[in-house]
C-alpha positions in Angstrom: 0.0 0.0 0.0 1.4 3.4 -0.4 2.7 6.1 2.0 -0.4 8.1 3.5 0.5 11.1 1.7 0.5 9.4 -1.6 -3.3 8.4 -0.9 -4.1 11.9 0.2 -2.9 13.4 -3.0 -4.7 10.9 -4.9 -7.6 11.5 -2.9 -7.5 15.8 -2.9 -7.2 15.5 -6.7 -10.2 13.6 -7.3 -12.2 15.5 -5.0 -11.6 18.5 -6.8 -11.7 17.7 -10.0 -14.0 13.8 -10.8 -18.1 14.7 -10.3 -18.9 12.9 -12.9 -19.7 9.3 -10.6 -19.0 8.1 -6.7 -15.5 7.7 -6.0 -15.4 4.4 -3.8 -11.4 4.1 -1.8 -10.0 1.5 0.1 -11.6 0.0 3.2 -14.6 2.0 2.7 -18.2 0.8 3.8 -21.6 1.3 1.8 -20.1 3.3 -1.2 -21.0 1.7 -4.1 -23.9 2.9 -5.6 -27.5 0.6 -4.3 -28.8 1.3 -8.2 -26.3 -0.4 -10.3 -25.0 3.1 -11.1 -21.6 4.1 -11.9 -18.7 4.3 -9.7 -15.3 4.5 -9.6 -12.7 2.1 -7.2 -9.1 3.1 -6.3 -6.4 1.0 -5.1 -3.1 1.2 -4.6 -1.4 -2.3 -5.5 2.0 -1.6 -5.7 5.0 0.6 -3.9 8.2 0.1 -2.6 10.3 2.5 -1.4 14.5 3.2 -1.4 16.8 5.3 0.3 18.3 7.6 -2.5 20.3 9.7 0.0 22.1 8.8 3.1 22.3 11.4 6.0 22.1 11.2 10.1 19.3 8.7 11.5 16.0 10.3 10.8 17.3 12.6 7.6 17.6 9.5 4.9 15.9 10.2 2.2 13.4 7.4 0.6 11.5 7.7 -2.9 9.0 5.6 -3.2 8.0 4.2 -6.4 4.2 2.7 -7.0 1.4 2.9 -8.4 -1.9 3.4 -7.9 -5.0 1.7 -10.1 -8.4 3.6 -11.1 -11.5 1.5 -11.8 -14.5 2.6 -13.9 -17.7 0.6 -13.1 -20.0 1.1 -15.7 -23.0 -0.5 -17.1 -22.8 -3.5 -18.6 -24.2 -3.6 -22.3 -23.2 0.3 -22.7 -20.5 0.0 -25.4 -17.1 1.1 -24.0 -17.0 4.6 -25.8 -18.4 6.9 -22.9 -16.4 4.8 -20.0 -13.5 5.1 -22.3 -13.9 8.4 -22.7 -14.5 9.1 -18.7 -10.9 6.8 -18.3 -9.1 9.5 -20.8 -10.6 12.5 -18.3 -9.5 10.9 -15.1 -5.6 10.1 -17.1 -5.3 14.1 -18.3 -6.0 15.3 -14.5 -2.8 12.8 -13.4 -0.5 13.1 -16.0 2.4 14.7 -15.1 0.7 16.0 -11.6 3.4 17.0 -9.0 1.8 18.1 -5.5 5.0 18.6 -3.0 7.0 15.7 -3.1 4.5 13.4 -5.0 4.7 13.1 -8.6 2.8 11.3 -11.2 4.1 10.2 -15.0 2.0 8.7 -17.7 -1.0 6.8 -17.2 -1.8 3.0 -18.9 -4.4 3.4 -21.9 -7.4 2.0 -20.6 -7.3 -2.1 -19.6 -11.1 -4.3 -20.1 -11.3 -6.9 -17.4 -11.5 -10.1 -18.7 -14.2 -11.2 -16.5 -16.7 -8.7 -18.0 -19.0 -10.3 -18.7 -19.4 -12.3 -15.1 -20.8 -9.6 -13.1 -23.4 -6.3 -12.8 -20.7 -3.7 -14.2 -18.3 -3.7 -17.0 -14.8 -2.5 -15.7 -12.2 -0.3 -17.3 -9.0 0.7 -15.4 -6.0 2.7 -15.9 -2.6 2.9 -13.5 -1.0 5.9 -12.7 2.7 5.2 -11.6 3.9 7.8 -9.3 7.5 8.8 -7.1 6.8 10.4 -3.3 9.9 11.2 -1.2 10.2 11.5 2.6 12.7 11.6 4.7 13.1 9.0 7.3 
């Protein structure tokens, strides 16, 4: 999982800027839409972190590299074109995004779960990878 001020930033941008469905984010309870609506899942699957600097204990500092994964929840039977659309908008308002000491580089084009066609939703997903430095 990655550093809490990683999942801040993620979380500040898409408060500002994503209106267009729910937001649902890790270990959160009753957010998914009761209607079937849209919705969109984030998750943070990936970070590790190394010292890129070596000072006195407690002035080291780490970078951590990661990523963090967006998921569109849309309608089955839709067609992709609007979700894919919605996947492009949420990729322009990361790409390239510094905040302090957090940084984001380019997006994935959008991945189609292969189980599709299993559940309620058809999902589309993009990762962001991302640096964050702290000191330590």
């Amino acid at each position: 999982m990655a550093l809490s001020t990683v999942m801040a930033a993620v979380k500040a941008r898409l408060d500002e800027t994503w209106t267009r469905c729910p937001v649902v984010y890790p270990n959160t309870k009753g957010n998914t839409p009761k209607d079937g609506s849209r919705y969109l899942a984030v998750s943070y699957p990936l970070a590790s972190s190394q010292p890129i600097t070596v000072g006195s204990p407690g002035s080291t500092l780490y970078r951590e590299t990661g990523t963090f994964r967006l998921v569109l929840h849309v309608e089955r039977g839709v067609g992709v074109d609007e979700g894919a659309a919605w996947m492009d908008e949420l990729a322009a308002h990361f790409r390239g995004l510094t905040v302090g000491h957090f940084r984001c580089y380019g997006p994935t084009s959008p991945a189609h779960d292969d189980r599709n066609d299993l559940g309620n939703y058809y999902a589309l997903s993009i990762s962001v990878p991302y640096q964050a430095d702290s000191v330590g």
